[in-house]
BAMARTOR-789330 format. One record per residue (C-alpha): residue in three letters; chain; x, y, z. Coordinates in nm, 4 decimals, always signed. Each point is the difference from the previous one (the first is absolute). Layout:
<atoms>
ATOM   residuo   cadena          x          y          z
ATOM       ALA        A          X          Y          Z
...
</atoms>
This chain:
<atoms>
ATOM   residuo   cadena          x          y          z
ATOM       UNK        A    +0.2853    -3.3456    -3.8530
ATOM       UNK        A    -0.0889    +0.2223    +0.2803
ATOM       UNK        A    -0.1255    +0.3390    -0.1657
ATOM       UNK        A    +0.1780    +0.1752    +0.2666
ATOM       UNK        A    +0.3252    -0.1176    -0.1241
ATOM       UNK        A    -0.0691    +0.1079    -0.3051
ATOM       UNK        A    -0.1358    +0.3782    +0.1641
ATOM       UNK        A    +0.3114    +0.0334    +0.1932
ATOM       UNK        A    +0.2729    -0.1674    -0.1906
ATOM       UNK        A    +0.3092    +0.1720    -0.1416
ATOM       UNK        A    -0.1038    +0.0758    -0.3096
ATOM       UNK        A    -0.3200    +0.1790    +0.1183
ATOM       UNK        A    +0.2013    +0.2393    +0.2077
ATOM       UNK        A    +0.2041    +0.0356    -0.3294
ATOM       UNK        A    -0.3093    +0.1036    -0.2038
ATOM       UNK        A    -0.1271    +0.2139    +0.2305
ATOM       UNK        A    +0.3419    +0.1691    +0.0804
ATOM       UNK        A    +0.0034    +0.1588    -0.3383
ATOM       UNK        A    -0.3426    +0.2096    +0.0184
ATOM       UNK        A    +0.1289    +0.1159    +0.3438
ATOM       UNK        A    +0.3266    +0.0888    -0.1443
ATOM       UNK        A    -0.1848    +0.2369    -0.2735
ATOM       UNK        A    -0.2029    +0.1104    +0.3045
ATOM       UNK        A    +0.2644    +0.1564    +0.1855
ATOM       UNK        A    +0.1692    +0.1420    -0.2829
ATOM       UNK        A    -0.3230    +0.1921    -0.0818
ATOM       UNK        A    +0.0464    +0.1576    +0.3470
ATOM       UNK        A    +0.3580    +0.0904    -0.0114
ATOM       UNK        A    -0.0733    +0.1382    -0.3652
ATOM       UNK        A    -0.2718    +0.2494    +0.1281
ATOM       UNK        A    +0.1462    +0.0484    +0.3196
ATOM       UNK        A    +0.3076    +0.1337    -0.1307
ATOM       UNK        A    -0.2642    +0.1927    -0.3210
ATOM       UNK        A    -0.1853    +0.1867    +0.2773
ATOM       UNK        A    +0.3087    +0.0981    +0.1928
ATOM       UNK        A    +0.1697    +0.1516    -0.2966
ATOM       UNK        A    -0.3175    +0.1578    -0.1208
ATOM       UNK        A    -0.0946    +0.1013    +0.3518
ATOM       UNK        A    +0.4145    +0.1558    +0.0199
ATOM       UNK        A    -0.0669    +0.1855    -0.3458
ATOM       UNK        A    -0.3602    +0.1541    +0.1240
ATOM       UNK        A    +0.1951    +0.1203    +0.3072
ATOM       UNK        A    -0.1580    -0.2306    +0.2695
ATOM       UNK        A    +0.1889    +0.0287    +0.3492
ATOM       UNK        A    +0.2136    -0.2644    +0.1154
ATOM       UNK        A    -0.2848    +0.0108    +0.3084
ATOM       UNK        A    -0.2954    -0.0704    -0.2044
ATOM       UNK        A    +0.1480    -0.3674    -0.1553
ATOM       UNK        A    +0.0806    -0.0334    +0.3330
ATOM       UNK        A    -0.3666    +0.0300    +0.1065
ATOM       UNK        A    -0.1539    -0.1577    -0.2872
ATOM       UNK        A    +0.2026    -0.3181    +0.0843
ATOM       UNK        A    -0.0534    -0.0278    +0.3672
ATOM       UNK        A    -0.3621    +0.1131    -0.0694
ATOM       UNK        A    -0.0032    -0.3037    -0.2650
ATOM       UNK        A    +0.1938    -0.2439    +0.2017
ATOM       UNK        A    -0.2727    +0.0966    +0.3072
ATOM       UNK        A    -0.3087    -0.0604    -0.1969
ATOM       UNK        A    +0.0992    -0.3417    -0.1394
ATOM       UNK        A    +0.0825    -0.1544    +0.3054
ATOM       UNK        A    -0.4024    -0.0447    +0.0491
ATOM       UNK        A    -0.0435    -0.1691    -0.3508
ATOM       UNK        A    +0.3071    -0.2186    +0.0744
ATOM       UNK        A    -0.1074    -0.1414    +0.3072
ATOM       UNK        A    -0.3433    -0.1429    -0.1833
ATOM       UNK        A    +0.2026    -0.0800    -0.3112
ATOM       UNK        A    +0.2260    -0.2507    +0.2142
ATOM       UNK        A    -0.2607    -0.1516    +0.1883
ATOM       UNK        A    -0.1699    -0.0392    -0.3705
ATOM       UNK        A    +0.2985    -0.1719    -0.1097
ATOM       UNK        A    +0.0397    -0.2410    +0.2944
ATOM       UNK        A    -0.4002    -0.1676    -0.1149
ATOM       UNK        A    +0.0972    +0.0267    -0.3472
ATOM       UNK        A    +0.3372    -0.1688    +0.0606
ATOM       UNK        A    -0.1901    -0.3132    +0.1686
ATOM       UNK        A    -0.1790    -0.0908    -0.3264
ATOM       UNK        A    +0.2151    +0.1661    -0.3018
ATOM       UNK        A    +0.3253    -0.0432    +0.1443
ATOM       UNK        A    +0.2683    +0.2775    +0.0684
ATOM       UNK        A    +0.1176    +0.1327    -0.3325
ATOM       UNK        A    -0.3541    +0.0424    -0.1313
ATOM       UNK        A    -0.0895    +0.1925    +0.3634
ATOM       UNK        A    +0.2676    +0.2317    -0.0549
ATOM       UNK        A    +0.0084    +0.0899    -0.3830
ATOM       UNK        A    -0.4234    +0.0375    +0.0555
ATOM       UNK        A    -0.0019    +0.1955    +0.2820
ATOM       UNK        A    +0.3102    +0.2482    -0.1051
ATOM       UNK        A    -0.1773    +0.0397    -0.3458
ATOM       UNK        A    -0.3736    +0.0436    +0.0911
ATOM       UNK        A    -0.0114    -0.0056    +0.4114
ATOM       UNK        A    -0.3700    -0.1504    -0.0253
ATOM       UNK        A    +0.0202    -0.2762    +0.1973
ATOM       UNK        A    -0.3900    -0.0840    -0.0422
ATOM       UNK        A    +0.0096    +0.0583    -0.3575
ATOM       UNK        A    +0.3002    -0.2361    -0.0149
ATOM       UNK        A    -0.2001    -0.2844    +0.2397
ATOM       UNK        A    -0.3032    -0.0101    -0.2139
ATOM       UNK        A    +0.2176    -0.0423    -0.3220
ATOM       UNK        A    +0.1162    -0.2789    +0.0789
ATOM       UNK        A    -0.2893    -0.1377    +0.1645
ATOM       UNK        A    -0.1670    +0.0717    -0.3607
ATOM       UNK        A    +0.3237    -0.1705    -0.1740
ATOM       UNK        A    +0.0088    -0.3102    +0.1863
ATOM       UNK        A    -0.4111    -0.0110    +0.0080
ATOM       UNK        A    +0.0058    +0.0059    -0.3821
ATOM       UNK        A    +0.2113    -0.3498    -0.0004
ATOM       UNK        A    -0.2630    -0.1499    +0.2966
ATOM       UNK        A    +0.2250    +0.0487    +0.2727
ATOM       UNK        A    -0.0493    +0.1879    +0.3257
ATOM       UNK        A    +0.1933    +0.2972    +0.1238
ATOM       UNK        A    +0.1440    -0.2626    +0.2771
ATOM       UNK        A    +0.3469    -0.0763    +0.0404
ATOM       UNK        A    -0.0888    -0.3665    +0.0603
ATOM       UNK        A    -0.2053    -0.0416    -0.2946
ATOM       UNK        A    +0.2155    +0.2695    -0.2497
ATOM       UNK        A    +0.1987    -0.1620    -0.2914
ATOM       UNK        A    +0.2770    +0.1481    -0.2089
ATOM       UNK        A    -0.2798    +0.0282    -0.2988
ATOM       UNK        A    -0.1964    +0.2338    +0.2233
ATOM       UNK        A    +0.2821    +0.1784    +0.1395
ATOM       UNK        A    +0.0953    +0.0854    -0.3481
ATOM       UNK        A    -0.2892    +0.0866    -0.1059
ATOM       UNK        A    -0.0379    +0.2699    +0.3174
ATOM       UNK        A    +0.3395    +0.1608    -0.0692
ATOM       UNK        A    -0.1877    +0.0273    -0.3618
ATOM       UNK        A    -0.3320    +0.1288    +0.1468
ATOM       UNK        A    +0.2220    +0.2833    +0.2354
ATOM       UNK        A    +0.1915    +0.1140    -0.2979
ATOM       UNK        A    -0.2840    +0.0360    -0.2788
ATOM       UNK        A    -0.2669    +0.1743    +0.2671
ATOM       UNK        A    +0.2487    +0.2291    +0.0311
ATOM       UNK        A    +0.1580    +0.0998    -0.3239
ATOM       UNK        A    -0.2500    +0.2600    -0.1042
ATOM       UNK        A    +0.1005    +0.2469    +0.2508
ATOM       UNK        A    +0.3451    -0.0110    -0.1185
ATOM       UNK        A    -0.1762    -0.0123    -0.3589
ATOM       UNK        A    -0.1840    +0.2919    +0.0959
ATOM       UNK        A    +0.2097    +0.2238    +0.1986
ATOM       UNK        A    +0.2929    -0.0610    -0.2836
ATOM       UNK        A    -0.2310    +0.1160    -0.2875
ATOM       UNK        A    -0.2053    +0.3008    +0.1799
ATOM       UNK        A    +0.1882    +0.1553    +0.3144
ATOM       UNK        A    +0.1200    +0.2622    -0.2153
ATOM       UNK        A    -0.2992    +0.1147    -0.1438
ATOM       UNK        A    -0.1854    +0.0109    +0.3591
ATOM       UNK        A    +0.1824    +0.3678    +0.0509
ATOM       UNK        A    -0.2017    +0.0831    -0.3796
ATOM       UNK        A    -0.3443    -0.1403    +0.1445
ATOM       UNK        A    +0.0056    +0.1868    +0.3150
ATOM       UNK        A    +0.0507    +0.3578    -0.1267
ATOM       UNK        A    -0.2694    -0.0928    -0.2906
ATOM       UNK        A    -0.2372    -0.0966    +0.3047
ATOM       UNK        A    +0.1026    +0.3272    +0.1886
ATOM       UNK        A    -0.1078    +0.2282    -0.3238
ATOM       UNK        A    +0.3325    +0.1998    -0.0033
ATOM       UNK        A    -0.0447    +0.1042    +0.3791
ATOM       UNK        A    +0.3209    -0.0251    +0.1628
ATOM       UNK        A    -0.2074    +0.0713    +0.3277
ATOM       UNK        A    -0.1865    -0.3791    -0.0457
ATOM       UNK        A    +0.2524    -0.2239    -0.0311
ATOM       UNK        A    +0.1150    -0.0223    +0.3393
ATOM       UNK        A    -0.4028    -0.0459    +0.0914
ATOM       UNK        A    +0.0038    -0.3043    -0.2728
ATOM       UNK        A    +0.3205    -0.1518    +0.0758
ATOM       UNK        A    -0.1151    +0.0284    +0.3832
ATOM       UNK        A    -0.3618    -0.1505    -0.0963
ATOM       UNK        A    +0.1747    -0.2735    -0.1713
ATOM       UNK        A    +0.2141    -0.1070    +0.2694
ATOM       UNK        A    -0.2895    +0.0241    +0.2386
ATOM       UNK        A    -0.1753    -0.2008    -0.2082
ATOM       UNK        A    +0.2584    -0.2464    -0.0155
ATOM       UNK        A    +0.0614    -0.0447    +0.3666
ATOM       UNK        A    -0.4131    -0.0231    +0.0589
ATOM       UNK        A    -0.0260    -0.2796    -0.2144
ATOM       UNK        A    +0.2468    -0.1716    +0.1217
ATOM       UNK        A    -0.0962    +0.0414    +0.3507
ATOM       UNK        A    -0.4094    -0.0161    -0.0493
ATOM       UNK        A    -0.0294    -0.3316    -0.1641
ATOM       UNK        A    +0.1738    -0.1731    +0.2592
ATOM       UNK        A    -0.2275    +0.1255    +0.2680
ATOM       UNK        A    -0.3289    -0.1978    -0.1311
ATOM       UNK        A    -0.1745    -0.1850    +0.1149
ATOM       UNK        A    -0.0557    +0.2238    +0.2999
ATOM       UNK        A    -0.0155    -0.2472    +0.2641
ATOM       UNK        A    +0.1393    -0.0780    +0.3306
ATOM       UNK        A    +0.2454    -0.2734    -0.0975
ATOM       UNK        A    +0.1758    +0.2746    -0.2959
ATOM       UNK        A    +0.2969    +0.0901    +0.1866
ATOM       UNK        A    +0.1098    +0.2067    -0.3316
ATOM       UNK        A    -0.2478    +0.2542    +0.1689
ATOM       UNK        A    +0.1267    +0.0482    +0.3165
ATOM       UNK        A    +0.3495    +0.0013    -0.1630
ATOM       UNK        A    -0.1031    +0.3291    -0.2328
ATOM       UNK        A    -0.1534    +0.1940    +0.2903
ATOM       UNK        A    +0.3380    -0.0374    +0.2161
ATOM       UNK        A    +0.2440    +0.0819    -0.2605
ATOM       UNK        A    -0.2363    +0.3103    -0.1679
ATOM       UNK        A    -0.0529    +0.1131    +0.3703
ATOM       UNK        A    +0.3935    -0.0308    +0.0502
ATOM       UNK        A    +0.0216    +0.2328    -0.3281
ATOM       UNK        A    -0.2154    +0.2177    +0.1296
ATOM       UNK        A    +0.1502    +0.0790    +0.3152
ATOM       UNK        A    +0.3650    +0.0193    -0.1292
ATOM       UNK        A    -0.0801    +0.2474    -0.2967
ATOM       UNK        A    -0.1592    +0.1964    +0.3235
ATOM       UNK        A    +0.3130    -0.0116    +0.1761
ATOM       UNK        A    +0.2157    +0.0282    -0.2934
ATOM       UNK        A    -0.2152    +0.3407    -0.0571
ATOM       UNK        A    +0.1319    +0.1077    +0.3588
ATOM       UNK        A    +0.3077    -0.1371    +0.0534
ATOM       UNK        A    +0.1398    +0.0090    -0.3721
ATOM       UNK        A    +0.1790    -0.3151    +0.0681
ATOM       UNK        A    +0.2153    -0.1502    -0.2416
ATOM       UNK        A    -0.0468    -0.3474    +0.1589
ATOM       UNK        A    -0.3525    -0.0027    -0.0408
ATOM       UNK        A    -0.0134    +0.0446    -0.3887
ATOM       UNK        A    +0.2755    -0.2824    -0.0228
ATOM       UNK        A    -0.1618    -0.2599    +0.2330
ATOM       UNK        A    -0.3891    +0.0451    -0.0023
ATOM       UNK        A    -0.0857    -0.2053    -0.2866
ATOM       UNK        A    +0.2058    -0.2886    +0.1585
ATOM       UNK        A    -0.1377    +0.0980    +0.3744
ATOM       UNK        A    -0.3559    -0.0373    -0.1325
ATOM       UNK        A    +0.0134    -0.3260    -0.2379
ATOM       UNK        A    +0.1367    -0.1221    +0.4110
ATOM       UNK        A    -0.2604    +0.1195    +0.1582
ATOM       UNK        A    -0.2495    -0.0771    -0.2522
ATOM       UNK        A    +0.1336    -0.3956    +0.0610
ATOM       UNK        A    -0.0017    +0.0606    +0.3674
ATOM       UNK        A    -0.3806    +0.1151    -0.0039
ATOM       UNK        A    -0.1096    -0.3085    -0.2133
ATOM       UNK        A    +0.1695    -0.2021    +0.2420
ATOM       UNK        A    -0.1642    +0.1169    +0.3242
ATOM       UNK        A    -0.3381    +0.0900    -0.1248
</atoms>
């Protein structure tokens, strides 16, 4: 049988409809958590308000990528897979080379004219278990992050903004960095960092004149464009 029967049949979308079911009850649950919280704190009506256009601004970058992710991914996993992967994790690449591993391991290649149902199995294996310790992690330790950080910060209520700030840095560098080696010519990953951090750059300037709202919601999706649009032209 086709494996791609088997990836999109009926009972595929049925599996995968339950994980996306919890999914979106997580987000009602702490939607509705932060609004009451956020009501009993005394938040204005004006700030949610903000906070969700801001949000709603700032993902449409992420969702663009995301859905052109899916579109590859849908090609050799099938749709159901695509979409529970990609709404779970968002990592398209992450996703591609699990299954290439998964379907390697039986001695097939990552080709849909050469994939079987063993090795498509055996992907949707690879995607889930190379991804389970974060959820591991994150479940057993997010809590105690708060603890580690004011133990790092030695009681001074001054440093923990500096260490939360370093960390993020830190965060965003290394996943920026290691995709812009090797340094060559042909990297377009290079050309793509310079036009988005200079599109940063000159919208926190203008933001620092103007104090536009617009600007705060819509650079990080105006840069990851023009970020593309430079690794497209040079």
């Amino acid at each position: 049988m086709d494996y791609l029967k088997i990836a999109n049949s009926g009972w595929m979308w049925f599996a995968v409809a339950i994980p996306m079911c919890v999914l979106v009850w997580q987000v009602v649950v702490l939607l509705r958590r932060s609004i009451i919280d956020g009501k009993r704190m005394g938040i204005k009506h004006e700030t949610f308000k903000s906070a969700v256009v801001a949000s709603a601004a700032a993902s449409v970058g992420p969702s663009v990528s995301i859905l052109a992710g899916m579109v590859s991914l849908m090609v050799m996993m099938g749709a159901p897979i695509a979409w529970l992967r990609l709404s779970y994790i968002g990592a398209v690449m992450f996703e591609m080379t699990s299954a290439d591993v998964g379907a390697q391991a039986v001695g097939v290649a990552f080709e849909q004219s050469q994939m079987t149902a063993e090795a498509f199995a055996n992907g949707v294996w690879a995607m889930v278990l190379g991804s389970i310790g974060w959820i591991i992690v994150s479940g057993l330790f997010t809590h105690k992050i708060d603890g580690l950080r004011t133990k790092l910060a030695g009681g001074n209520q001054k440093a923990l903004p500096i260490i939360t700030a370093a960390a993020t840095l830190g965060c965003y560098c290394s996943l920026t960095f290691n995709k812009m080696y090797p340094i060559t010519v042909e990297n377009k990953n290079i050309a793509a960092t310079i036009g988005g951090a200079l599109t940063i750059l000159i919208l926190t300037m203008l933001n620092k004149k103007r104090k536009a709202k617009w600007v705060n919601n819509w650079s990080a999706t105006i840069a990851m464009v023009v970020g593309v649009a430079f690794a497209c032209i040079f």
